[in-house]
ZAMARGU-4260 file (C-alpha; in steps of 0.2 Angstrom, whole numbers, plus 5000, padded with zeros to 4 digits):
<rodrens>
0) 4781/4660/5003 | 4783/4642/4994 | 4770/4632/4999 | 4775/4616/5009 | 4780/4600/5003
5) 4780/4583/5013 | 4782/4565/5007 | 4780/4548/5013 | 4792/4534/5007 | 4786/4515/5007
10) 4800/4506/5003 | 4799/4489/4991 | 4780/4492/4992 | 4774/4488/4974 | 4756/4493/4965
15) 4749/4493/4950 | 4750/4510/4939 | 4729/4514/4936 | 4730/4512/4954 | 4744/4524/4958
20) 4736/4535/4946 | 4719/4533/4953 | 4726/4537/4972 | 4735/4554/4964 | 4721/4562/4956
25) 4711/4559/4972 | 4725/4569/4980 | 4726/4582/4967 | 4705/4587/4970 | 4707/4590/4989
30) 4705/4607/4995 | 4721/4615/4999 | 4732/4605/4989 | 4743/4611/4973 | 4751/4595/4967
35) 4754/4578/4970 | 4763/4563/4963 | 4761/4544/4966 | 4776/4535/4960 | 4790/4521/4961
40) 4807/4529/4965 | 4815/4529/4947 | 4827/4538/4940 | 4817/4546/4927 | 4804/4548/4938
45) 4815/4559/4952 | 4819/4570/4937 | 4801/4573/4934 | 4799/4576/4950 | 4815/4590/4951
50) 4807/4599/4936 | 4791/4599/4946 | 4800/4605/4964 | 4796/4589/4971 | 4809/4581/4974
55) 4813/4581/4993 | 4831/4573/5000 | 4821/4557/5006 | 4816/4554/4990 | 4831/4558/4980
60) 4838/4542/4992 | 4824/4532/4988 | 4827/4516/4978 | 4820/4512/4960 | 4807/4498/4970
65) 4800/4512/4983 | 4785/4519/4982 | 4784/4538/4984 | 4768/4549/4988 | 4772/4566/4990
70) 4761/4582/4990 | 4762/4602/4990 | 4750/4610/5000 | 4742/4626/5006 | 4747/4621/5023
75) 4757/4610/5034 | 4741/4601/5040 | 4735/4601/5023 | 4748/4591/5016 | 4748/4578/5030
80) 4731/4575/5029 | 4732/4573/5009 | 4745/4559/5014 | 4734/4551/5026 | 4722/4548/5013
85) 4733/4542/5002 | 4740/4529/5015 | 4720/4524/5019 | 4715/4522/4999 | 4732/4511/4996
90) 4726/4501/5009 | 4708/4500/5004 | 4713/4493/4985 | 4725/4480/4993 | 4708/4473/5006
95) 4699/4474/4989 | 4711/4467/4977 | 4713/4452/4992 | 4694/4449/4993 | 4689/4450/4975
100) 4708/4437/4974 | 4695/4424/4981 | 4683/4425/4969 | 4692/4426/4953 | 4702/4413/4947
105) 4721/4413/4950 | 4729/4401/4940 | 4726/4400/4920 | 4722/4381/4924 | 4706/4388/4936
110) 4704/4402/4921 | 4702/4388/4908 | 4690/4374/4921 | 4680/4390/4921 | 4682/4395/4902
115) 4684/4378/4895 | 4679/4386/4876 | 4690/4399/4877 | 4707/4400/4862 | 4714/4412/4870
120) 4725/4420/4883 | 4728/4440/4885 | 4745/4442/4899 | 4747/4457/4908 | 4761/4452/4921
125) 4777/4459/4927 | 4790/4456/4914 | 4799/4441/4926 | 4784/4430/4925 | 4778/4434/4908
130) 4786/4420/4899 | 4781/4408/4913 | 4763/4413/4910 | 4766/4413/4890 | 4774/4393/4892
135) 4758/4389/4900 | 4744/4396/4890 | 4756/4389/4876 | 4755/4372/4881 | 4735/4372/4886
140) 4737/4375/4865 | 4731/4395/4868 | 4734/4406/4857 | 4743/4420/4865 | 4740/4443/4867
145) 4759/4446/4877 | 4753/4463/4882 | 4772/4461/4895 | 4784/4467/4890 | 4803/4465/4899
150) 4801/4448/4893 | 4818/4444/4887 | 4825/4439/4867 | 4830/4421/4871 | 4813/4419/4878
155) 4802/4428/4866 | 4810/4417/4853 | 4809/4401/4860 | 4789/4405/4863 | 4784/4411/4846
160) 4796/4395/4838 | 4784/4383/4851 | 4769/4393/4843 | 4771/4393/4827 | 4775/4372/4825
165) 4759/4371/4834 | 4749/4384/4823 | 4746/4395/4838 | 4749/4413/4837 | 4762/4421/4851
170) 4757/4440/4848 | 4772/4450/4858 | 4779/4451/4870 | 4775/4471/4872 | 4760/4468/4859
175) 4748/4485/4863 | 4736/4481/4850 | 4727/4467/4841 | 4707/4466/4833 | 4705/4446/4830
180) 4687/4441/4824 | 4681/4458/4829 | 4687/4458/4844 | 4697/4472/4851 | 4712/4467/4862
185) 4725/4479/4872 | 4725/4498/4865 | 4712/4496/4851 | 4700/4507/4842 | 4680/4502/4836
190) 4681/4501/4820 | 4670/4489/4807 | 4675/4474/4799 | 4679/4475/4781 | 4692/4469/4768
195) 4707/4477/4775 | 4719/4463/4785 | 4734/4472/4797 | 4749/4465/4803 | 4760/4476/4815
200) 4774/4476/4824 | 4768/4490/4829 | 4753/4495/4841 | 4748/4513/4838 | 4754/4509/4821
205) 4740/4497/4820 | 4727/4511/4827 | 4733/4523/4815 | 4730/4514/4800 | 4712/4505/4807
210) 4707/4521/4811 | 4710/4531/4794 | 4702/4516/4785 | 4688/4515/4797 | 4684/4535/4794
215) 4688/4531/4775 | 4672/4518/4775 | 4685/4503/4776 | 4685/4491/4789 | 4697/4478/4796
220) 4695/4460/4794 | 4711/4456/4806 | 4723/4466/4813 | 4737/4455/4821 | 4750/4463/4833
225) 4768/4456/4835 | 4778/4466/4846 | 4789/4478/4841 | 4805/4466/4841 | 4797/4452/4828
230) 4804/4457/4815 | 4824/4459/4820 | 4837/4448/4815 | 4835/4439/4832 | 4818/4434/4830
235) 4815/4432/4814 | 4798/4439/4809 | 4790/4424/4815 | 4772/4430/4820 | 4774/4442/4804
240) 4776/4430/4792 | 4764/4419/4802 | 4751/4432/4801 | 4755/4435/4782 | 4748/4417/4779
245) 4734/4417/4789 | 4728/4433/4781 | 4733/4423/4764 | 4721/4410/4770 | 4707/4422/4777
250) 4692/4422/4764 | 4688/4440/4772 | 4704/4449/4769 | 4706/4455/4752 | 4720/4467/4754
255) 4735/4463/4764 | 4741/4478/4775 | 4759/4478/4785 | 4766/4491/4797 | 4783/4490/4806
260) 4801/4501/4806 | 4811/4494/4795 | 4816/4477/4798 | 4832/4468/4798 | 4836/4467/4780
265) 4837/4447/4779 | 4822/4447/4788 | 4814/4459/4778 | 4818/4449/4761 | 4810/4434/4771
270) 4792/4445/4773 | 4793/4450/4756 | 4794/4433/4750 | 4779/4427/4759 | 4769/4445/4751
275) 4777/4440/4734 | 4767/4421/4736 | 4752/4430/4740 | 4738/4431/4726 | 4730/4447/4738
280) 4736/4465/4735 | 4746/4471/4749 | 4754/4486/4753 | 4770/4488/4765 | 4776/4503/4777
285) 4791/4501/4785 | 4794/4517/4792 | 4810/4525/4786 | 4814/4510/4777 | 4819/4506/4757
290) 4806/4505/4747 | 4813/4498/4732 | 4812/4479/4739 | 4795/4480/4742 | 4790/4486/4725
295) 4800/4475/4718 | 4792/4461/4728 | 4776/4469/4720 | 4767/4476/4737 | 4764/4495/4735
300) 4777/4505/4747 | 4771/4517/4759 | 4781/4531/4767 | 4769/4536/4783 | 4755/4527/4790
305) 4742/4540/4781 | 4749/4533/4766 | 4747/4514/4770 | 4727/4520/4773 | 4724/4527/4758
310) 4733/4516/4748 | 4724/4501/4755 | 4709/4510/4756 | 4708/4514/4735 | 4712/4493/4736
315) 4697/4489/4742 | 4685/4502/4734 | 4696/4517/4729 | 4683/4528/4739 | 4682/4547/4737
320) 4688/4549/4755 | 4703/4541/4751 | 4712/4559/4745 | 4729/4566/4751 | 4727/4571/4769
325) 4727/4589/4774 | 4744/4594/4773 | 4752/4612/4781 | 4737/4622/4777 | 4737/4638/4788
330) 4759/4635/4793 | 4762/4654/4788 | 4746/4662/4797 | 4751/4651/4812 | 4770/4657/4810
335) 4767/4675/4810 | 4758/4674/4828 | 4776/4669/4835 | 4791/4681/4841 | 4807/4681/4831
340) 4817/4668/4844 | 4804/4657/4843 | 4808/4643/4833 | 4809/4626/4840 | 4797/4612/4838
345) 4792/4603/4855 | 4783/4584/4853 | 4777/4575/4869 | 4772/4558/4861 | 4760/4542/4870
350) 4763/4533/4853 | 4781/4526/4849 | 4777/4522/4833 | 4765/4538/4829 | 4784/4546/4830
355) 4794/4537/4820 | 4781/4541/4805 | 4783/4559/4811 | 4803/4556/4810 | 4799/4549/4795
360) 4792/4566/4788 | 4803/4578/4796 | 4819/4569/4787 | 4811/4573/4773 | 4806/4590/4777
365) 4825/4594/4782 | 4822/4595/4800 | 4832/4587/4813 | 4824/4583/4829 | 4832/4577/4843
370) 4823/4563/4852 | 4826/4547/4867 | 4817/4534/4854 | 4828/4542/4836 | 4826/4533/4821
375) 4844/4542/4817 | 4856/4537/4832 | 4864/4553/4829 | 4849/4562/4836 | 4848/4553/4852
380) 4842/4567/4865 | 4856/4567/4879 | 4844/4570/4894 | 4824/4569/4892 | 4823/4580/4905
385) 4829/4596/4898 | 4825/4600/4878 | 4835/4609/4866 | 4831/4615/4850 | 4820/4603/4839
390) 4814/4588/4853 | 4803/4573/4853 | 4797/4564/4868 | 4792/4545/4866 | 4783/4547/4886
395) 4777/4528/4880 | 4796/4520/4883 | 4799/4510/4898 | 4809/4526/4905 | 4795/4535/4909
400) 4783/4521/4911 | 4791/4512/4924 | 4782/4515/4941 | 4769/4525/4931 | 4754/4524/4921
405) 4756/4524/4901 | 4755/4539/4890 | 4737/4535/4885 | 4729/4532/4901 | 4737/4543/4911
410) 4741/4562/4904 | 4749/4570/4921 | 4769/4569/4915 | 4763/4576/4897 | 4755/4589/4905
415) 4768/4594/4918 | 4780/4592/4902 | 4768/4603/4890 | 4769/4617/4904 | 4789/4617/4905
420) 4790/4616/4885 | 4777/4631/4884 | 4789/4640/4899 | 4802/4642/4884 | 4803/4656/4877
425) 4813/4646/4863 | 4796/4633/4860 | 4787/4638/4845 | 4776/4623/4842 | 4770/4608/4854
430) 4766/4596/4847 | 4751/4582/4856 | 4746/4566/4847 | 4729/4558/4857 | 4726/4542/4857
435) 4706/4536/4858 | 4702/4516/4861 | 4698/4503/4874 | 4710/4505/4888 | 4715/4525/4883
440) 4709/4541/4895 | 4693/4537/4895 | 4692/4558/4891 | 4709/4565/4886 | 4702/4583/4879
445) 4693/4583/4896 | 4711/4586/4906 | 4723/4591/4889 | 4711/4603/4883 | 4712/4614/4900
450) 4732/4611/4900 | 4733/4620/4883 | 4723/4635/4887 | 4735/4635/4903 | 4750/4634/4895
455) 4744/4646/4881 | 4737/4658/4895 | 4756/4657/4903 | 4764/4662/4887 | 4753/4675/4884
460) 4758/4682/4900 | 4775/4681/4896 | 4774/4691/4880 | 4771/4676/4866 | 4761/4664/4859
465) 4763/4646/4857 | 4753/4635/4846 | 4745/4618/4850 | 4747/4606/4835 | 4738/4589/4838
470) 4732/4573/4831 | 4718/4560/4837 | 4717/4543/4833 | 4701/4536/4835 | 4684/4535/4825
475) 4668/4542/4832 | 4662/4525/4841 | 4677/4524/4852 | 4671/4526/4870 | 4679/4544/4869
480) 4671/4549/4853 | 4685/4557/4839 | 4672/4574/4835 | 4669/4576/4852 | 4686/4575/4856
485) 4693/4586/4841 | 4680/4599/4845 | 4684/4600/4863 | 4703/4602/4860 | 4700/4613/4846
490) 4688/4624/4859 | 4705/4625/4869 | 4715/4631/4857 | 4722/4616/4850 | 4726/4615/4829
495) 4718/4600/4826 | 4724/4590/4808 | 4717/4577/4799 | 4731/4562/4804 | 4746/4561/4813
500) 4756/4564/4798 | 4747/4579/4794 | 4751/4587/4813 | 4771/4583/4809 | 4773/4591/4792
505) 4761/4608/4800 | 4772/4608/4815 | 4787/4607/4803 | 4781/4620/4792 | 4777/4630/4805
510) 4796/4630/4812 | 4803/4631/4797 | 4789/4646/4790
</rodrens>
């Protein structure tokens, strides 16, 4: 007999995702209950909820702006009382978030009286009052961390024009990841100061890269974020170019490191120029991009992220450590464990720009993989709910992050996902990065660990094997700890590579062994 399933809608009831997450792992550790899911009603959310047998009529009607909590249980009164505790901890964070409201301060202006030495402003708001917040801190001559995104192209570029005339820096909106002065802001990793100097438009592009220095003996002087949509025609590169020159300027920064996808070619030129001014070395990744214009500008190209590491890294030292990464070592041995009609690659993603450089590889490998964030429009995956054949999953994009925690705090949708992808007797490889830093899963081999072995252990029962292919960003005073948190996945049955790029090019190998 199916076990029962129950639900309660609260319609245009709004809270924040850590606490929605927080209120569903309490669910998921009572006694007597199988699954749970606190989420807003949206539509990719009521697909997840489908592929989970969730989905009950009531909350198929629901509205994107309704909050759904819905549990299976061993028992009719089981499932009732799981949503009774649900209803009691919701409204025990809303008396809590109400008393500690009048304590803190509520305005920037009360932020600042309190703070009068402080330069700068981090926003984490709803995307409608983002800019509002941004104008503010803007004209209390702030600089600005736009962690928002939903922030709109008109708006992001009439902040970042109003910041750069006043020699403020507007990093986003959408900005994951900056380390100013030593400071880690957003998604960021603990990793030394030293020579190197990052800009990115990209945030886990930003981690990768600090990350492979840092475990490469290279540290970061600055790594300035800004937003993924700087460097389209619309906006002009602004905070890029801004952040070329302050790097320029910076008597710590002797190698000039830039990430982003490729850039609107005008704009591009307009980056390059600032690089070709530059005394400093500097070396340029724009993933999937040309590059003959960065050369000719004189910066050293890199194809991947691994690449924009090591080559910055023999810049500043040319250490030992700074060889090739591993590459497919092991893809045949891996292969042989797999049953002839299994051949697809499967990756669930947290980092969007962790899968472009894995795009970036696979092109190159001959492999065309299917994804909802494509670097090749072509490949655009019809539905994200169902894959087929060679698929990866951005689970960072705002389809799957609305009404729900991100990728790297949260790892319930990537593990319901890695269970359905390891259910196919089509799935070969799956394919995890793991993102370590301030803000992440504050254990993610602690809960994707066990979901591998389950998943492995369900294949097995099946008649086949799947193999785990993962890569952790991170360096080993992170808060998680990168050794610990390789060995424990490796314990589960995880094939753990050196970098990001070297999971992609074993998976591929793998598939194509």
């Amino acid at each position: 007999m199916p076990l029962p399933v129950q639900c309660t809608i609260h319609p245009s009831t709004y809270r924040d995702s850590v606490t929605l997450m927080a209120v569903a792992r309490e669910l998921t550790q009572l006694t007597g209950v199988a699954d749970a899911a606190v989420v807003m009603a949206t539509p990719a959310n009521q697909a997840i909820l489908h592929e989970a047998g969730l989905l009950l009529p009531e909350i198929a009607a629901a509205g994107p702006n309704d909050l759904v909590i819905v549990v299976r249980a061993a028992s009719e009164a089981a499932a009732a009382a799981a949503l009774e505790q649900a209803r009691q901890h919701l409204e025990r964070k809303a008396a809590a978030g109400a008393r500690g409201a009048d304590r803190a301060p509520r305005t920037l202006r009360a932020a600042l009286r309190s703070r009068p030495g402080a330069n700068l402003a981090v926003i984490s708001v709803a995307g409608e009052f983002a800019a509002a917040e941004a104008w503010e801190a803007l004209h209390s001559g702030l600089h600005v961390f736009l962690f928002s995104d939903n922030v709109s192209l008109e708006d992001e570029l009439a902040l970042k024009q109003y910041a750069a005339a006043h020699d403020l820096l507007l990093m986003g909106p959408g900005c994951g990841t900056a380390l100013l002065d030593g400071v880690a802001l957003g998604f960021a990793n603990v990793v030394p100061r030293g020579p190197a100097g990052i800009v990115a438009a990209a945030g886990t592009g930003l981690q990768e890269v600090s990350t492979l220095l840092a475990r490469m003996g290279v540290g970061v002087s600055q790594g300035i974020g800004t937003g993924g949509r700087d460097l389209s025609a619309a906006i002009g590169g602004i905070t890029m170019r801004q952040g070329i020159r302050l790097l320029q300027d910076d008597p710590q920064t002797q190698v000039l490191v830039l990430v982003s996808k490729p850039p609107a070619p005008a704009i591009a030129a307009q980056v390059l120029t600032e690089i070709r001014r530059s005394p400093k070395p500097a070396v340029v990744c724009f993933l999937g991009g040309d590059p003959a214009p960065i050369a000719a500008a004189g910066a050293v190209p890199a194809r991947t992220l691994a690449e924009a590491a090591r080559r910055a890294a023999e810049r500043c030292g040319g250490v030992e450590s700074a060889a090739e990464p591993q590459g497919a070592v092991g893809a045949g041995e891996l292969a042989s464990r797999l049953r002839p009609g299994q051949r697809d690659l499967r990756a669930l993603y947290s980092g969007g720009t962790l899968l472009a450089e894995a795009q970036v590889i696979w092109r190159e490998m001959g492999l065309a993989v299917h994804s909802n964030a494509p670097l090749d429009q072509s490949l655009r995956l019809a539905d994200t709910a169902r894959s087929r054949g060679h698929c990866a999953l951005d689970l960072g994009e705002e389809e799957f992050t609305v009404g729900r925690p991100h990728p790297m705090i949260d790892h319930d949708l990537r593990i319901r996902r890695l269970r359905q992808e390891a259910a196919d007797p089509a799935a070969a490889v799956l394919l995890l990065d793991v993102v370590l830093g301030y803000g992440a899963h504050p254990d993610p081999a602690a809960e994707l660990g066990p979901a591998v072995e389950r998943a492995r252990t369900e294949a097995a029962q099946a008649g086949r094997d799947i193999v785990v292919v993962a890569s952790v960003t991170g360096t080993d005073q992170d808060p998680q700890g990168y050794s610990r948190q390789v060995r424990a996945l490796e314990e589960a049955g995880t094939v753990v590579a050196s970098c990001n790029a070297a999971a992609a090019a074993l998976a591929a190998e793998i598939v194509k062994s």
